[in-house]
mmJSON file of the N, C-alpha and C atoms, coordinates in Angstrom:
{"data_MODEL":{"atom_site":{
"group_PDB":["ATOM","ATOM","ATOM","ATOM","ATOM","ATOM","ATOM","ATOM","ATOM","ATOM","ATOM","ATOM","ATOM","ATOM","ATOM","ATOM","ATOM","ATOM","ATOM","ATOM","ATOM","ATOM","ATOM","ATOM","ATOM","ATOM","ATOM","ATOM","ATOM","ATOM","ATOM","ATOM","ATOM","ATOM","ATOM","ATOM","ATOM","ATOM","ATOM","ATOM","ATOM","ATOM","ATOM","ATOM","ATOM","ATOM","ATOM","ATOM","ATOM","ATOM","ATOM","ATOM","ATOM","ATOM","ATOM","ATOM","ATOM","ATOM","ATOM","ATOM","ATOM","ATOM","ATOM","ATOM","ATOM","ATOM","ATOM","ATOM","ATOM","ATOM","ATOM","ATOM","ATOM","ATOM","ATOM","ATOM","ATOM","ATOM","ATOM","ATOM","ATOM","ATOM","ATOM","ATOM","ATOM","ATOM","ATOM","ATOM","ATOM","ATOM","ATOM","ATOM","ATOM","ATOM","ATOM","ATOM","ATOM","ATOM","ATOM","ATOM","ATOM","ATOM","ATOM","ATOM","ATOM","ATOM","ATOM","ATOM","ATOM","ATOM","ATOM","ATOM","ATOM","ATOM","ATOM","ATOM","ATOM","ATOM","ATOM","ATOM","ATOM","ATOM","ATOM","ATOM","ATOM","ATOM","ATOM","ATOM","ATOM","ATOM","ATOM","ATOM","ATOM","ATOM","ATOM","ATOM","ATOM","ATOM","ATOM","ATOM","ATOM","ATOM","ATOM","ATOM","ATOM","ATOM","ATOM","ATOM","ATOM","ATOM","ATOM","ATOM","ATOM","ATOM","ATOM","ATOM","ATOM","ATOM","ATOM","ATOM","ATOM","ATOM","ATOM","ATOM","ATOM","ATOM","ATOM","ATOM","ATOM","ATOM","ATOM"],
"id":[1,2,3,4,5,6,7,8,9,10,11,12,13,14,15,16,17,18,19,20,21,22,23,24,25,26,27,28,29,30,31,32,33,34,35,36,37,38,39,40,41,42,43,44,45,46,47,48,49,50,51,52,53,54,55,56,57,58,59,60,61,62,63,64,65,66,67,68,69,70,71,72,73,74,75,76,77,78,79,80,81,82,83,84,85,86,87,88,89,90,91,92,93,94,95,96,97,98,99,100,101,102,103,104,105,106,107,108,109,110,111,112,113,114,115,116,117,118,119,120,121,122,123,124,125,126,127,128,129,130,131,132,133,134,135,136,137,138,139,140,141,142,143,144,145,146,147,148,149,150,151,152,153,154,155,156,157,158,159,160,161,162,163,164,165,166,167,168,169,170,171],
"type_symbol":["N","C","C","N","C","C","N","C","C","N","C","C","N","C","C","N","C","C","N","C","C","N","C","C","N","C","C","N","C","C","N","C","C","N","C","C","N","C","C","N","C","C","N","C","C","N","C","C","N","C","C","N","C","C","N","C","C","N","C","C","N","C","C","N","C","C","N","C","C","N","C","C","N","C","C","N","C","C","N","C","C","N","C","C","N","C","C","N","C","C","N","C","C","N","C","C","N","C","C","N","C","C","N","C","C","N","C","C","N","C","C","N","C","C","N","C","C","N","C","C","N","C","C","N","C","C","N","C","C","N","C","C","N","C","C","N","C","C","N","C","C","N","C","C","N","C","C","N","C","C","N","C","C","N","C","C","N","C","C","N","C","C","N","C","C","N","C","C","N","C","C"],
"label_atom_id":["N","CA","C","N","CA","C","N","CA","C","N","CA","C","N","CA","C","N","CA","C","N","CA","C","N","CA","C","N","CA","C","N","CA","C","N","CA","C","N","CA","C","N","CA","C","N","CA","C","N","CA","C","N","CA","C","N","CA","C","N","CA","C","N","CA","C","N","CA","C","N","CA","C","N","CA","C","N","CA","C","N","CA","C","N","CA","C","N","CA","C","N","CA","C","N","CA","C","N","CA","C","N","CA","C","N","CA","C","N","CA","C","N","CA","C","N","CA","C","N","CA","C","N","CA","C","N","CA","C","N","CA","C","N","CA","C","N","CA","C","N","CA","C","N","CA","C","N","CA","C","N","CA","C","N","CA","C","N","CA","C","N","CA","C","N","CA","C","N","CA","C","N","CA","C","N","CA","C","N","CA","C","N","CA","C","N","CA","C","N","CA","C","N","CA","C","N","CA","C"],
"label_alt_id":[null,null,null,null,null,null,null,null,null,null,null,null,null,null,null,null,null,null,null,null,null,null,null,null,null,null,null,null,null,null,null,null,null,null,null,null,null,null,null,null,null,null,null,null,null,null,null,null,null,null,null,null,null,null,null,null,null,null,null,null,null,null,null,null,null,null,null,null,null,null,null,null,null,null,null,null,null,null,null,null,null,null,null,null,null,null,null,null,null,null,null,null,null,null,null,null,null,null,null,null,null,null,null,null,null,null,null,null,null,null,null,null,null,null,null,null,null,null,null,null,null,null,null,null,null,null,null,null,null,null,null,null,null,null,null,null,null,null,null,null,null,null,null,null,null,null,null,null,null,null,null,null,null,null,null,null,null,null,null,null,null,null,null,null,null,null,null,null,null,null,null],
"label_comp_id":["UNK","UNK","UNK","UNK","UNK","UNK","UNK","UNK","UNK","UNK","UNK","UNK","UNK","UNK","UNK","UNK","UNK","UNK","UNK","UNK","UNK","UNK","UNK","UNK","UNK","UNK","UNK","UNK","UNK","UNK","UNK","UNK","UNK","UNK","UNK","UNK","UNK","UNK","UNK","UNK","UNK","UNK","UNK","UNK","UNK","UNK","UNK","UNK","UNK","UNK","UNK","UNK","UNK","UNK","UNK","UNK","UNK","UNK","UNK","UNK","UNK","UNK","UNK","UNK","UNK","UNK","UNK","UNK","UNK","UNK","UNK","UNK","UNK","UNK","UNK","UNK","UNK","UNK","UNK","UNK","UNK","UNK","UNK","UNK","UNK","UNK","UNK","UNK","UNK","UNK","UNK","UNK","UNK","UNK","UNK","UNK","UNK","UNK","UNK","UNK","UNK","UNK","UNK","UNK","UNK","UNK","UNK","UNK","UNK","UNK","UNK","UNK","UNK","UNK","UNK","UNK","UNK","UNK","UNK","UNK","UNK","UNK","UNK","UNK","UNK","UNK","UNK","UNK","UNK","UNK","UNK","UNK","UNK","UNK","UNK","UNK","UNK","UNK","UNK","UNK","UNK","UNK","UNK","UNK","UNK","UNK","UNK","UNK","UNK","UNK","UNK","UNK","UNK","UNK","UNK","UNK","UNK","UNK","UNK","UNK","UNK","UNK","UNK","UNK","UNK","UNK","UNK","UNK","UNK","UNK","UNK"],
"label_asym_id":["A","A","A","A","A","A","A","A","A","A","A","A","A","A","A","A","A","A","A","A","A","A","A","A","A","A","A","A","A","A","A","A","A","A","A","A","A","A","A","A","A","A","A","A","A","A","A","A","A","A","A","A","A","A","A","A","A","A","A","A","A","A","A","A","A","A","A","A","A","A","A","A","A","A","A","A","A","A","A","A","A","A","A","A","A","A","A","A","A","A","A","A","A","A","A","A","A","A","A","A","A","A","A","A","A","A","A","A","A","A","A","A","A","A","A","A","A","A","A","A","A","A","A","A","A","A","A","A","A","A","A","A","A","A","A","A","A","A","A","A","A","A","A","A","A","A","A","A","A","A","A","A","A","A","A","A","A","A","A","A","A","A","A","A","A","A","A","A","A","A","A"],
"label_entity_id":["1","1","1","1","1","1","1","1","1","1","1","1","1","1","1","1","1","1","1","1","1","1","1","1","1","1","1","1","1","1","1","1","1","1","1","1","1","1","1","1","1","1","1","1","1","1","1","1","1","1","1","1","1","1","1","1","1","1","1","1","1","1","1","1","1","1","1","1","1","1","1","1","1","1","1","1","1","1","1","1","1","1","1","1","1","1","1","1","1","1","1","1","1","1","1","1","1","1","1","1","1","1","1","1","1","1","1","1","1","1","1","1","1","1","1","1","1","1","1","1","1","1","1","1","1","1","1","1","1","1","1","1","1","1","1","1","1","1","1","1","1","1","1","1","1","1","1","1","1","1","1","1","1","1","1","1","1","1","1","1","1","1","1","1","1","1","1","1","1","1","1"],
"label_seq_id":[1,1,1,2,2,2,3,3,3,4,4,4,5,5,5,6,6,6,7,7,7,8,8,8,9,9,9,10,10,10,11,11,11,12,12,12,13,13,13,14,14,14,15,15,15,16,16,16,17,17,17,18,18,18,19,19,19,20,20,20,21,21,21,22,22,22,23,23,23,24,24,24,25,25,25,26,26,26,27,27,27,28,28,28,29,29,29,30,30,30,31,31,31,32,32,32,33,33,33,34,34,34,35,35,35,36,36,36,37,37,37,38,38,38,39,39,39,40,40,40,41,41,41,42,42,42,43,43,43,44,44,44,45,45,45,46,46,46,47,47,47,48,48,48,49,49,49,50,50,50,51,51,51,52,52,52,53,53,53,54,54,54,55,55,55,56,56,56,57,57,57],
"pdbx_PDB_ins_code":[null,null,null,null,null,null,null,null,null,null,null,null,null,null,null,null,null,null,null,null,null,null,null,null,null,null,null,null,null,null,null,null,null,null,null,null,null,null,null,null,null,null,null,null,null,null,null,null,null,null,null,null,null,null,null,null,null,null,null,null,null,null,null,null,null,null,null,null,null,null,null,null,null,null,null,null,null,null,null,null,null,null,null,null,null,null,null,null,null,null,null,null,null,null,null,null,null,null,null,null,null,null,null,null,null,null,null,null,null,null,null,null,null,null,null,null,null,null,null,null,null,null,null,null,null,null,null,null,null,null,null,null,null,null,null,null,null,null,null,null,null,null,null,null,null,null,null,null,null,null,null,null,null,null,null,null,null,null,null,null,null,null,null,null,null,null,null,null,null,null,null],
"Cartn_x":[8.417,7.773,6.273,5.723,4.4,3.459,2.885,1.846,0.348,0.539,-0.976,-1.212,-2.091,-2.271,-3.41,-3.976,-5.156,-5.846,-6.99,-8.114,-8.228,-7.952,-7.626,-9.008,-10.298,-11.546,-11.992,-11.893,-12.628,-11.591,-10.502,-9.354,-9.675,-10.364,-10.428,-8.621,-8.081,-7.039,-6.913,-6.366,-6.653,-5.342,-4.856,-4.049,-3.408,-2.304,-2.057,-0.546,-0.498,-0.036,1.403,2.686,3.668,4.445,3.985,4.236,3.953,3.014,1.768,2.931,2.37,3.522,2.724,3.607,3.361,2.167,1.319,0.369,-1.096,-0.943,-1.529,-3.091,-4.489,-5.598,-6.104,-6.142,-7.321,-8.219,-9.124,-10.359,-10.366,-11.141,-11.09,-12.415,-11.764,-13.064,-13.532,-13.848,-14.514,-16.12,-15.233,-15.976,-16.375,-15.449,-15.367,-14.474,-14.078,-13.638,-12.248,-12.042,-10.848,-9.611,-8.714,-7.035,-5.868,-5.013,-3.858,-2.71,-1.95,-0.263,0.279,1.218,1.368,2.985,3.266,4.679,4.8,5.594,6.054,6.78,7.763,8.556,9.045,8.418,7.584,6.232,5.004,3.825,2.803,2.23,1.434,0.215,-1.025,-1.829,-3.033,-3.513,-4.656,-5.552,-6.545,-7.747,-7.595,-7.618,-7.716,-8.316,-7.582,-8.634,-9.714,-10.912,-11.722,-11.562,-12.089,-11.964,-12.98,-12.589,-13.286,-14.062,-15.483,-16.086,-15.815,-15.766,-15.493,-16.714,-17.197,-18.377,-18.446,-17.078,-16.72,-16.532,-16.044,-15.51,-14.331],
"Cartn_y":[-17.508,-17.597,-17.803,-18.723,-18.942,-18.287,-17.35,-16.386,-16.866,-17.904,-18.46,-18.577,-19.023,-19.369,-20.295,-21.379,-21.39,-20.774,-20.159,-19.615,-20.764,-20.469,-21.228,-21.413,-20.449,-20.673,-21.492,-21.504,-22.213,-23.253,-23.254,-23.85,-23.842,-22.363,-21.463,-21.421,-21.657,-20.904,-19.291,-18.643,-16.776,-16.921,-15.991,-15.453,-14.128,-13.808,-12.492,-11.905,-10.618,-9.937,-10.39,-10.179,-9.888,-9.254,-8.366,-7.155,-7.262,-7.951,-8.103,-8.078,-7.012,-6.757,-7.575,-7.645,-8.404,-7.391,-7.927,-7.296,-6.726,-6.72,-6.644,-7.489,-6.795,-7.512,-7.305,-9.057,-9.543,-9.767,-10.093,-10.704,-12.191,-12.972,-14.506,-14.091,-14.777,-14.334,-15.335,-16.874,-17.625,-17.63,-17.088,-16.95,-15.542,-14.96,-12.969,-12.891,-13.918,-13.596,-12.861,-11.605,-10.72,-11.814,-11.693,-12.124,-11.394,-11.722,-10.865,-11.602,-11.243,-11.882,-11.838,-13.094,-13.224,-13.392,-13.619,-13.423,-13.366,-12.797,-13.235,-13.689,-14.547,-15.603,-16.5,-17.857,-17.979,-16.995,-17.211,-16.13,-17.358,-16.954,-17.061,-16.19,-16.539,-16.21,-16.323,-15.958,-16.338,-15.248,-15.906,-14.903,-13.832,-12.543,-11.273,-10.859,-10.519,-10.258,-9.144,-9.522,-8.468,-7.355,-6.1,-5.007,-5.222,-4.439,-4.485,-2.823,-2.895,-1.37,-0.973,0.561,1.462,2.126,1.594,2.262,3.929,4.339,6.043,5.471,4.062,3.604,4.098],
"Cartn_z":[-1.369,-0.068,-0.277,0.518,0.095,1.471,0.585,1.464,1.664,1.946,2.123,3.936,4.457,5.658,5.99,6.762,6.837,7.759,7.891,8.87,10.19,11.39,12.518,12.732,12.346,12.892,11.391,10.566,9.163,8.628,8.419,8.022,6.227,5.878,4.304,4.065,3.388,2.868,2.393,3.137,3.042,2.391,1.371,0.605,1.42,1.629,2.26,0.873,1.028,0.32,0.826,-0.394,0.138,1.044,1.263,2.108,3.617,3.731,4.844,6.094,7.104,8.423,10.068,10.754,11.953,12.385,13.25,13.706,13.098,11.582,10.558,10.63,10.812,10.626,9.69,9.344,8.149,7.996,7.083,7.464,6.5,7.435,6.385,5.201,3.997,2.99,3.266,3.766,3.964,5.259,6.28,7.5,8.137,7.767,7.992,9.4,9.918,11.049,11.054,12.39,12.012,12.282,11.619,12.163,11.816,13.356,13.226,12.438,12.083,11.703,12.767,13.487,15.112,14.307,13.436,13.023,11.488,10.392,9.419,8.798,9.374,9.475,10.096,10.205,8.839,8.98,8.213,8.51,9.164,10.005,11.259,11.267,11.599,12.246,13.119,14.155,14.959,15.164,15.595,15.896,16.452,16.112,16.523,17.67,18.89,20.183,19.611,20.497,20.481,21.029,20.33,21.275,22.078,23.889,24.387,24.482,25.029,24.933,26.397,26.032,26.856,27.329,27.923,28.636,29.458,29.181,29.749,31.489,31.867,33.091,33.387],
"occupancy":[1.0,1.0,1.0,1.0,1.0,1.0,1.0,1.0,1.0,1.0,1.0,1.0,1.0,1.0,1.0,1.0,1.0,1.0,1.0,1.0,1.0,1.0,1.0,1.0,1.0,1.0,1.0,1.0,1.0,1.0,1.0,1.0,1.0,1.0,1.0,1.0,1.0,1.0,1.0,1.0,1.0,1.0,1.0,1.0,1.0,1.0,1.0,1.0,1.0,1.0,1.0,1.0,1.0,1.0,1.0,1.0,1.0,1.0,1.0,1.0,1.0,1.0,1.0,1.0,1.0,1.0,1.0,1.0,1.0,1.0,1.0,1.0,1.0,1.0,1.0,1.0,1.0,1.0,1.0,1.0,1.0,1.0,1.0,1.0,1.0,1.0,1.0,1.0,1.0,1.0,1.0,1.0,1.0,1.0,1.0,1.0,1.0,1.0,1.0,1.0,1.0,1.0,1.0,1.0,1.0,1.0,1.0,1.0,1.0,1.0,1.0,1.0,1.0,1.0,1.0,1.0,1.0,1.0,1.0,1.0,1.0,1.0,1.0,1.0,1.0,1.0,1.0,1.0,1.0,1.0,1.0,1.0,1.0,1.0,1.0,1.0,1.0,1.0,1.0,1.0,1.0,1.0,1.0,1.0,1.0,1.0,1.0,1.0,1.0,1.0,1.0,1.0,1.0,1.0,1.0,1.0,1.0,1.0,1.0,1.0,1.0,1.0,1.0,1.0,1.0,1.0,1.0,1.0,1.0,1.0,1.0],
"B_iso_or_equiv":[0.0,0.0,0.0,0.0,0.0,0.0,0.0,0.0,0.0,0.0,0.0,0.0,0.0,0.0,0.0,0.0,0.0,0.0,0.0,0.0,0.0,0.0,0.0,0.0,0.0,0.0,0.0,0.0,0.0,0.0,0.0,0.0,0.0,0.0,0.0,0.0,0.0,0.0,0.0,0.0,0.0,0.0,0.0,0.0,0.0,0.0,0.0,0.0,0.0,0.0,0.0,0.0,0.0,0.0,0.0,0.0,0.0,0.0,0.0,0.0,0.0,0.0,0.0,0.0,0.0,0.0,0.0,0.0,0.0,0.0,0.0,0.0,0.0,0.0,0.0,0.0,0.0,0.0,0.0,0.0,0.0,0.0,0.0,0.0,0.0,0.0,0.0,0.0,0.0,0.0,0.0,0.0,0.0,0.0,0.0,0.0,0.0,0.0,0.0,0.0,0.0,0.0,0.0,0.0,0.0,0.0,0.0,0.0,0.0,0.0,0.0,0.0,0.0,0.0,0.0,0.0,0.0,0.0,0.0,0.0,0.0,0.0,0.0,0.0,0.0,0.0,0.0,0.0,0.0,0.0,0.0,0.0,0.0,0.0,0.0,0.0,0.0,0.0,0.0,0.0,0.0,0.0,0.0,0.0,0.0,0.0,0.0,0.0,0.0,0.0,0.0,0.0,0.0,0.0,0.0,0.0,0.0,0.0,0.0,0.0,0.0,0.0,0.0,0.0,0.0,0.0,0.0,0.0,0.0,0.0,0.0],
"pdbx_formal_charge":[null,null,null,null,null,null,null,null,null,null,null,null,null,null,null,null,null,null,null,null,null,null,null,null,null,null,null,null,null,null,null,null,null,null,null,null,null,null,null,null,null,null,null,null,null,null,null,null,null,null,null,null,null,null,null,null,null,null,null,null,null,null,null,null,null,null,null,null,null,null,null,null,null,null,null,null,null,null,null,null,null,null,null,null,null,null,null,null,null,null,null,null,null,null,null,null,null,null,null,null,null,null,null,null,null,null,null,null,null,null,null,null,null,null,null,null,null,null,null,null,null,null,null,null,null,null,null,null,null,null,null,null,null,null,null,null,null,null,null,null,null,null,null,null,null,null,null,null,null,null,null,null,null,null,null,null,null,null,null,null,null,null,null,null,null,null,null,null,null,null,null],
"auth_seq_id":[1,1,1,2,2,2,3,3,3,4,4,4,5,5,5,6,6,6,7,7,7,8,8,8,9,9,9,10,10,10,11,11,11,12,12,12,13,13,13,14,14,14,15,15,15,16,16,16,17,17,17,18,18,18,19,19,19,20,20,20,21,21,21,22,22,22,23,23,23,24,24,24,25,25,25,26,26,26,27,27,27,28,28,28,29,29,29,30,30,30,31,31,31,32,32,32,33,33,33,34,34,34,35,35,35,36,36,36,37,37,37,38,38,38,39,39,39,40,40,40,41,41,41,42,42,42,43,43,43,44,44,44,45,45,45,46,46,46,47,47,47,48,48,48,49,49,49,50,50,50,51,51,51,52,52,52,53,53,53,54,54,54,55,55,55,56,56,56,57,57,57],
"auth_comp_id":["UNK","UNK","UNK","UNK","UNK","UNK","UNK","UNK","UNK","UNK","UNK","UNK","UNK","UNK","UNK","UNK","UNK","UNK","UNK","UNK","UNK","UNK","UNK","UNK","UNK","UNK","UNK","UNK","UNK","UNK","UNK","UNK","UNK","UNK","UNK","UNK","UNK","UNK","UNK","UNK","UNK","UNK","UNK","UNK","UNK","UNK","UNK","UNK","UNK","UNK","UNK","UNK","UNK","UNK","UNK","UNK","UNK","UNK","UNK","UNK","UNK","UNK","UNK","UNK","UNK","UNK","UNK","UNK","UNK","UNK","UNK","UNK","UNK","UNK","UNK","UNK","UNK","UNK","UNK","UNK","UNK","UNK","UNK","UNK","UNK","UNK","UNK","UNK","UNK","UNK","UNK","UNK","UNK","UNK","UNK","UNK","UNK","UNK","UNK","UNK","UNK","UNK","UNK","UNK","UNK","UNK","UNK","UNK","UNK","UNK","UNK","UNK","UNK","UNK","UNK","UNK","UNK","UNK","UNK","UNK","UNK","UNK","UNK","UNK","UNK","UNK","UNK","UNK","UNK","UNK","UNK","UNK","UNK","UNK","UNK","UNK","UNK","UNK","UNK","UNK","UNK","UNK","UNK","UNK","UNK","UNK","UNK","UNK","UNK","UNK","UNK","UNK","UNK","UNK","UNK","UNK","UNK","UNK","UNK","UNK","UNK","UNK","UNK","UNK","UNK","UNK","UNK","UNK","UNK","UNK","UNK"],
"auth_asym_id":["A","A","A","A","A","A","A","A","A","A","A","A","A","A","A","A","A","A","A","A","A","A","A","A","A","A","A","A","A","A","A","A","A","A","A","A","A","A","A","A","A","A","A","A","A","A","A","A","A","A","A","A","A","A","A","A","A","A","A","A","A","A","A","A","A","A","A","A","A","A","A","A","A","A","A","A","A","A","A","A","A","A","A","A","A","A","A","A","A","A","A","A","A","A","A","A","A","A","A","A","A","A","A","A","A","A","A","A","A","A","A","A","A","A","A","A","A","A","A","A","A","A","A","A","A","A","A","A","A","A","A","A","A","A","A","A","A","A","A","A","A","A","A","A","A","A","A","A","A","A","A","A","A","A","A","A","A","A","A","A","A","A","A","A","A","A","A","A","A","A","A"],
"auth_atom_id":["N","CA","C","N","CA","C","N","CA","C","N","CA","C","N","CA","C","N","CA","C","N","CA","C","N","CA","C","N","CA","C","N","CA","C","N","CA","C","N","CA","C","N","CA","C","N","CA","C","N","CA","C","N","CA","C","N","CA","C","N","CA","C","N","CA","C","N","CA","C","N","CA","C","N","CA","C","N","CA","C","N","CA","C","N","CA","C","N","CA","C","N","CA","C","N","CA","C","N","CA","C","N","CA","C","N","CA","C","N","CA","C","N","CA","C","N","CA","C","N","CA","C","N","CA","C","N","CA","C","N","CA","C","N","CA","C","N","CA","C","N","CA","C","N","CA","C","N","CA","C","N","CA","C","N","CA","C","N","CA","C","N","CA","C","N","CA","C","N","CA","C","N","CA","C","N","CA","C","N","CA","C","N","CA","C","N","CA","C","N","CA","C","N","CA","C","N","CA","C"],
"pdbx_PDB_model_num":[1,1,1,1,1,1,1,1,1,1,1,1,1,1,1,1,1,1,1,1,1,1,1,1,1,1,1,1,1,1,1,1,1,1,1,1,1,1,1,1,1,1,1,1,1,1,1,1,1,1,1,1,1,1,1,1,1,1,1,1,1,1,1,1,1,1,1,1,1,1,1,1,1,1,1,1,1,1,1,1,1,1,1,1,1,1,1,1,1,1,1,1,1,1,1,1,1,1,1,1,1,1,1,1,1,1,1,1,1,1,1,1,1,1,1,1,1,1,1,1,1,1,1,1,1,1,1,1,1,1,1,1,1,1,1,1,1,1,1,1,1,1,1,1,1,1,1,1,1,1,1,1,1,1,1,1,1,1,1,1,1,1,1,1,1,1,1,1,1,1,1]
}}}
């Protein structure tokens, strides 16, 4: 199984572990930007929503 992906914001090739589980955030070593695993089979991923702040609203 080939665990590679490209970075949707850089199109870096990121390496992910065997193991690596759905939902799982990475970071691109190219750009730093966070990403989730949106499936692992096949493996998938896109940009990680931001958290949003909690202002104590």
């Amino acid at each position: 199984m080939n665990n590679n992906v490209l970075c949707p914001e850089c199109e870096a090739e990121v390496s992910l572990d065997a193991n690596v589980m759905q939902g799982e955030i990475l970071v691109c070593p190219d750009c730093g930007v966070d990403l989730e695993v949106i499936t692992t089979d096949p493996i998938a991923v896109e940009i990680a929503p931001m958290e949003e702040e909690d202002w104590g609203e």
